[in-house]
C-alpha positions in Angstrom: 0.0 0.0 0.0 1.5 3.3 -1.1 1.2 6.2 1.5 0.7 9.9 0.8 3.6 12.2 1.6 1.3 14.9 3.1 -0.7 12.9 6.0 2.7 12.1 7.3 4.0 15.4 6.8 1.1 17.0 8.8 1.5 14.2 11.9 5.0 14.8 11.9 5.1 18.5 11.8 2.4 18.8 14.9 4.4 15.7 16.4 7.5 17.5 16.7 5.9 21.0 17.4 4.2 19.7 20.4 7.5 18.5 21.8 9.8 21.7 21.0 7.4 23.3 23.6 8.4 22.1 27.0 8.0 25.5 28.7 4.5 26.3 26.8 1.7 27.9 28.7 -2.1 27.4 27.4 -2.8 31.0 27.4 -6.3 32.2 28.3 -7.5 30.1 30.1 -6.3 29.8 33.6 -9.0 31.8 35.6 -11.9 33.8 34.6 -12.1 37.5 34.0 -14.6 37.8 36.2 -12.1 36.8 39.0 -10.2 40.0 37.9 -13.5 42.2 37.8 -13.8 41.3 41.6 -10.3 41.9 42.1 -10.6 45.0 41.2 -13.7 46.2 42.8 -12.4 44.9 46.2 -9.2 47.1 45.8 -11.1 49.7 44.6 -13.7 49.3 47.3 -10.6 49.0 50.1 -8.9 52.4 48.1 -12.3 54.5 49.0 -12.3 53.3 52.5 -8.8 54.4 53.2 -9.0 58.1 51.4 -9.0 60.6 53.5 -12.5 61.4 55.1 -11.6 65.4 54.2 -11.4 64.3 50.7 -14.0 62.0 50.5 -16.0 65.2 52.3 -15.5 67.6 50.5 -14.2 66.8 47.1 -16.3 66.5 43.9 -17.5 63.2 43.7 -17.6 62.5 39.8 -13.8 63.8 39.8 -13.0 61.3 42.6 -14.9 58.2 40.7 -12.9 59.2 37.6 -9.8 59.1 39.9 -10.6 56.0 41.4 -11.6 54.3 38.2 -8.9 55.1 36.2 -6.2 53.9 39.1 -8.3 50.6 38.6 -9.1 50.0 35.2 -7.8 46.8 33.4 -5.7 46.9 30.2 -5.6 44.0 27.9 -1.7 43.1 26.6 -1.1 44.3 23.5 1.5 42.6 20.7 4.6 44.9 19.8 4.1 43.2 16.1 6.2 45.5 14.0 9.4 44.4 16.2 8.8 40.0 15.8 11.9 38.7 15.6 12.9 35.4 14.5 16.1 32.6 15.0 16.5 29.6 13.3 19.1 27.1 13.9 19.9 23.8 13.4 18.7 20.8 15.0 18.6 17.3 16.4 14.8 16.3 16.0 13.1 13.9 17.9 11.2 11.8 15.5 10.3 8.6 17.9 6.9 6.9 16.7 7.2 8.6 12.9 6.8 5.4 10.6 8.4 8.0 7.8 11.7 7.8 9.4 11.0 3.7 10.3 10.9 5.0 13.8 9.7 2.0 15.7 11.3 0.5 18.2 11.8 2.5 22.5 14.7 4.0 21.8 14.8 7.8 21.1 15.4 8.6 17.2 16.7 11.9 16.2 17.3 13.1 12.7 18.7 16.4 11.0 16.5 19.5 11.3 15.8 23.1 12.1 14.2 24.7 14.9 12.6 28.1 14.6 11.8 30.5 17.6 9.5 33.6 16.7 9.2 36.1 19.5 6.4 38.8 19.4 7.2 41.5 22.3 4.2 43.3 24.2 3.1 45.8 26.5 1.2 45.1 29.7 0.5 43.2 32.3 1.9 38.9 32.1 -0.8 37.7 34.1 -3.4 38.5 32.4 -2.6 35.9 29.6 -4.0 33.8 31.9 -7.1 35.3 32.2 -10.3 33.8 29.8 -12.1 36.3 28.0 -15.9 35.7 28.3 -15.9 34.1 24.3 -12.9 31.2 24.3 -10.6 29.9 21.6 -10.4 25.9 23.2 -8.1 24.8 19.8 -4.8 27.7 20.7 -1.6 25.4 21.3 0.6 26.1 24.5 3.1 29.5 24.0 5.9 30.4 26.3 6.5 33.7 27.9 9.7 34.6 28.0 11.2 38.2 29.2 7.9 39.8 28.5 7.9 38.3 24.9 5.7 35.3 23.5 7.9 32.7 22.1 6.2 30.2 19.5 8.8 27.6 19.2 8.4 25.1 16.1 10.8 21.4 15.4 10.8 20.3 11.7 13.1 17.1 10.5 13.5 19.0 7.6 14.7 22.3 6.3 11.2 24.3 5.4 11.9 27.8 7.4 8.5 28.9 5.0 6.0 25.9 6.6 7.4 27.3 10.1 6.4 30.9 8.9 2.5 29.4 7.9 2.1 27.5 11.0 3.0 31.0 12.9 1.2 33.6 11.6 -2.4 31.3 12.0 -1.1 30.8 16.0 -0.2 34.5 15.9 -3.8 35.3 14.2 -5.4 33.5 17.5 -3.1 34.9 20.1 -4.5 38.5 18.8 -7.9 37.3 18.1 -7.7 36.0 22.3 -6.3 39.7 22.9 -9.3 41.5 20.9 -12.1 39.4 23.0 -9.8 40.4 26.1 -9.8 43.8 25.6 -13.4 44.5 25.1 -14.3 42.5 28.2 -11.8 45.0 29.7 -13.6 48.4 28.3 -16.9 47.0 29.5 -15.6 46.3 32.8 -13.6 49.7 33.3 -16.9 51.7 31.4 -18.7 50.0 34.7 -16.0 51.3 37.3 -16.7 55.5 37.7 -20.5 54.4 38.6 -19.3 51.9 40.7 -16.9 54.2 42.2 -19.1 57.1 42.5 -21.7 54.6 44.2 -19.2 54.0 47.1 -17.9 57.5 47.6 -21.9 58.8 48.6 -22.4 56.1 50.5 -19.2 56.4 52.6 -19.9 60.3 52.6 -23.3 59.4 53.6 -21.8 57.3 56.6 -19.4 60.4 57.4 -22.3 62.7 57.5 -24.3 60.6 60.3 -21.3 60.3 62.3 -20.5 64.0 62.7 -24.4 64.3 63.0 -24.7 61.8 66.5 -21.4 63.4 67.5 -22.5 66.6 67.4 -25.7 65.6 69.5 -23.7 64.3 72.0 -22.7 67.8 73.4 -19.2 67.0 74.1 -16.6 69.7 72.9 -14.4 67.8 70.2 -11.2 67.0 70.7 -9.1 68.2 67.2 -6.6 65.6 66.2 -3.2 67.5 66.2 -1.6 68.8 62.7 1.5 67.0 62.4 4.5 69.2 61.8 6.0 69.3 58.6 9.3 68.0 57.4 11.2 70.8 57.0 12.3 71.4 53.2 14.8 69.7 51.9 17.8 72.6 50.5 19.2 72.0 47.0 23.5 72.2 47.5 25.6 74.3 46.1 26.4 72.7 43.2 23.4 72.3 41.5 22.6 75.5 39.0 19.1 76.8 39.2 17.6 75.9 35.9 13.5 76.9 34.8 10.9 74.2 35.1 10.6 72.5 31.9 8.0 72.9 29.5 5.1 70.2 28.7 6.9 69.7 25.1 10.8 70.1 26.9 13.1 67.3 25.8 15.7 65.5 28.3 18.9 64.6 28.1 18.7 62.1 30.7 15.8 60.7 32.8 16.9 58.5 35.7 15.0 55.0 35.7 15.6 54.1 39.9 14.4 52.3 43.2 14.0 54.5 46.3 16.4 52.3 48.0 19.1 53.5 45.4 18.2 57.3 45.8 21.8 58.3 47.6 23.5 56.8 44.9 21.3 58.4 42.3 21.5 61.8 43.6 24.6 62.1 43.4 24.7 61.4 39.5 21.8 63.8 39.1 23.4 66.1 41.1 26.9 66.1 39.0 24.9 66.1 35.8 22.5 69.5 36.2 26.0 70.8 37.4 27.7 69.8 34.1 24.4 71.3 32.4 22.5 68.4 31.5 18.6 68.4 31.0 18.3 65.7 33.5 15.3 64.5 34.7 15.1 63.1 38.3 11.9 63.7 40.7 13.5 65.7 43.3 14.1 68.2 41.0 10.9 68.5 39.2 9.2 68.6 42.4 6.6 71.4 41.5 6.8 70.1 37.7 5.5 67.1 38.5 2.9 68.6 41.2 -0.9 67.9 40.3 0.0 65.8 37.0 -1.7 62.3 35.9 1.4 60.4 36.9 0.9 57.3 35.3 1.0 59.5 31.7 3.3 62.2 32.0 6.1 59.5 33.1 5.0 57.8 30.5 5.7 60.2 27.9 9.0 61.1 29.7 10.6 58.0 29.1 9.2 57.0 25.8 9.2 60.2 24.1 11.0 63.0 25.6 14.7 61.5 26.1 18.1 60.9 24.3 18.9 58.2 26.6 17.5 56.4 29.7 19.3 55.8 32.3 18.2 52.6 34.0 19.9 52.1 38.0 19.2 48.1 37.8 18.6 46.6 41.3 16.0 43.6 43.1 13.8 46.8 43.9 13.8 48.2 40.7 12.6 44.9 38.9 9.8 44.6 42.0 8.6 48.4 42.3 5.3 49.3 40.3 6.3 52.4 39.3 9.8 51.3 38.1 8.0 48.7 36.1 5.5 51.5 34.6 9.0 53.6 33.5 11.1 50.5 32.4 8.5 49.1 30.0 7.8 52.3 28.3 11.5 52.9 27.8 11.7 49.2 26.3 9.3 50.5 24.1 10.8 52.7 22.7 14.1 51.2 22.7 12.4 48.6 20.1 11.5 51.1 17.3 15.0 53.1 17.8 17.8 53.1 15.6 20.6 53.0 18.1 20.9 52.1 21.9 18.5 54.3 23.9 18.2 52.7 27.5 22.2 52.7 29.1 21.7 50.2 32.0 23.7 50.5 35.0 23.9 47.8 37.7 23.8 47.6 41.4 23.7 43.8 41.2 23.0 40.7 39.0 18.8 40.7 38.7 17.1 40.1 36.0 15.7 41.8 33.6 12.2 41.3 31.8 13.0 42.1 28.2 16.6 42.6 28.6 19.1 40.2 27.1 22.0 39.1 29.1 24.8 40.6 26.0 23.5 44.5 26.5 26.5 46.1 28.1 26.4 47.7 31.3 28.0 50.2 33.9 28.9 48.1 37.1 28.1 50.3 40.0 29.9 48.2 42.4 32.8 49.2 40.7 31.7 52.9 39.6 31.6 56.2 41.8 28.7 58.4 40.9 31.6 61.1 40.0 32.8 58.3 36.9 29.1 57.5 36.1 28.5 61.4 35.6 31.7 61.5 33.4 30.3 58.5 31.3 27.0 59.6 30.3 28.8 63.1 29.6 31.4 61.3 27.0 27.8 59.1 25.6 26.2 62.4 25.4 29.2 64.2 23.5 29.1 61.7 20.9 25.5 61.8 21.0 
């Protein structure tokens, strides 16, 4: 009996595909989005509790539902497509059970090949990969994450780069078809979240209101709770040169990427580099810049858009802070669609980074004074 070419081509090529992922995640599917919904609304819940009962008071409540529902909203990943990448290499397949090959005995047969790894970067949060949109795609195949890129990873016992190519963009055509039904359950769920918001601010303000009411019946004079006394403000040295506030459309030389716990360090960089004359941006000095602004955007914007270079001061608490996070992926961003090295990373130990490959070079801080850092990113800037 003669046998087709193609059946055996199509077992053989999901044989091996299903074996070159061993690290493979099935992606959507892990908990429900509802989970997340109620995630949320206890947090957000917990958030209104804890304001200040001033603000809660007196302040506007359809401003403070907007506040609180936007510092709780849920954003769907989204695929970084225009920077896929791909590496092919050869080889050793496993082709065990494939009668092409006369593959039937126990022992392990391998034969000649090519393995292909595309990796599609993104933006957002990992987890919610795991997360099943209310309308499900049951047939998507396992996908690794790997430093805040998926990897589809494909095994051929042959040398057909282009049938690797096919079999990706279908997968790649379901991972953003999982995203799309994702992201609208997201925009339903954040449409829902100023109502709900503005729900819980009257009725805490209503629970406020009654208390002051039964204390005032009481009679009782009303014991003030002391004002604290304020820190006393911190003095800029010597060294640093006044400079003007920048403007909304200013553009920096520098913006420092950093953990609190690294701040002595750091200042004394920032310091060395507004003395040299550098548009730097660090926090302390755009104290009454950055007073009143949507945070979560204008650093956005800083570190995508508005820089030469970044700066990044790599530690365990800068890969674990929030806000560090918020900074670092928005500079990876950018650093994607650039034409030359935009983030310089400099290292206060060996952790880790998502999206950063082991071969970018780096400034070793245990081995660098702030004074030599300042003198580096001076020389960068020069040739700049």
């Amino acid at each position: 009996m003669e046998l087709s070419a193609d059946p055996g081509r199509k077992i053989a090529s999901k044989h091996m595909a299903r074996r070159a992922r061993p690290n493979g995640q099935q992606l959507f599917s892990r908990y429900p989005f509802y989970a997340v919904q109620e995630h949320q609304r206890k947090q957000l819940a917990e958030a209104i509790d804890q304001e200040d009962s001033e603000v809660i008071r007196t302040g506007d409540v359809d401003a403070l539902a907007k506040e609180f529902a936007e510092r709780f909203a849920v954003e769907a990943p989204r695929l970084i497509e225009g920077a896929i990448s791909l590496d092919v290499e050869e080889a050793r397949v496993d082709v065990t059970g494939d009668f092409r090959f006369g593959a039937f005995g126990d022992e392990p047969v391998h034969v000649a090949g090519i393995r292909a790894e595309y990796y599609v970067p993104y933006e957002g949060d990992e987890q919610l990969f795991q997360c099943s949109a209310s309308t499900i795609n049951h047939s998507m195949r396992p996908i690794e994450l790997r430093n805040h890129e998926l990897v589809f990873t494909y095994e051929r016992p042959d040398q057909d780069v282009a049938a690797t190519k096919a079999e990706f963009e279908q997968e790649l055509a379901q991972a953003r078809q999982s995203l799309g039904w994702l992201a609208n359950d997201c925009k339903t769920f954040n449409a829902s979240l100023p109502a709900y918001a503005r729900d819980l601010i009257a009725q805490r303000r209503k629970r406020l209101e009654e208390m002051t009411t039964q204390i005032q019946g009481l009679g009782v004079t009303i014991r003030k709770t002391a004002t604290p006394t304020p820190a006393p403000a911190r003095t800029v040295p010597p060294a640093r040169r006044p400079r003007k506030e920048p403007s909304e459309a200013e553009q920096y030389d520098i913006p420092l990427s950093f953990a609190g716990e690294n701040r002595a360090y750091v200042e004394e960089v920032a310091t060395g580099l507004q003395a040299a004359g550098v548009k730097v941006f660090y926090d302390t000095f755009e104290a009454a810049n950055l007073w009143g602004k949507n945070l979560v955007d204008h650093l956005a914007e800083i570190y995508a858009n508005r820089a030469r270079y970044v700066v990044m001061f790599i530690s365990k608490a800068y890969v674990e802070k929030a806000w560090t996070t918020h900074e670092r992926e928005h500079a990876q961003g950018r650093a994607l669609v650039a034409k030359e090295e935009y983030i310089l990373p400099a290292r206060f130990d060996d952790t880790p980074v998502p999206g950063m490959t082991s071969t970018v070079a780096f400034q070793d801080l245990r081995y660098t004074t702030p004074q030599q850092l300042v003198e580096l990113i001076l020389s960068k800037l020069r040739r700049h």
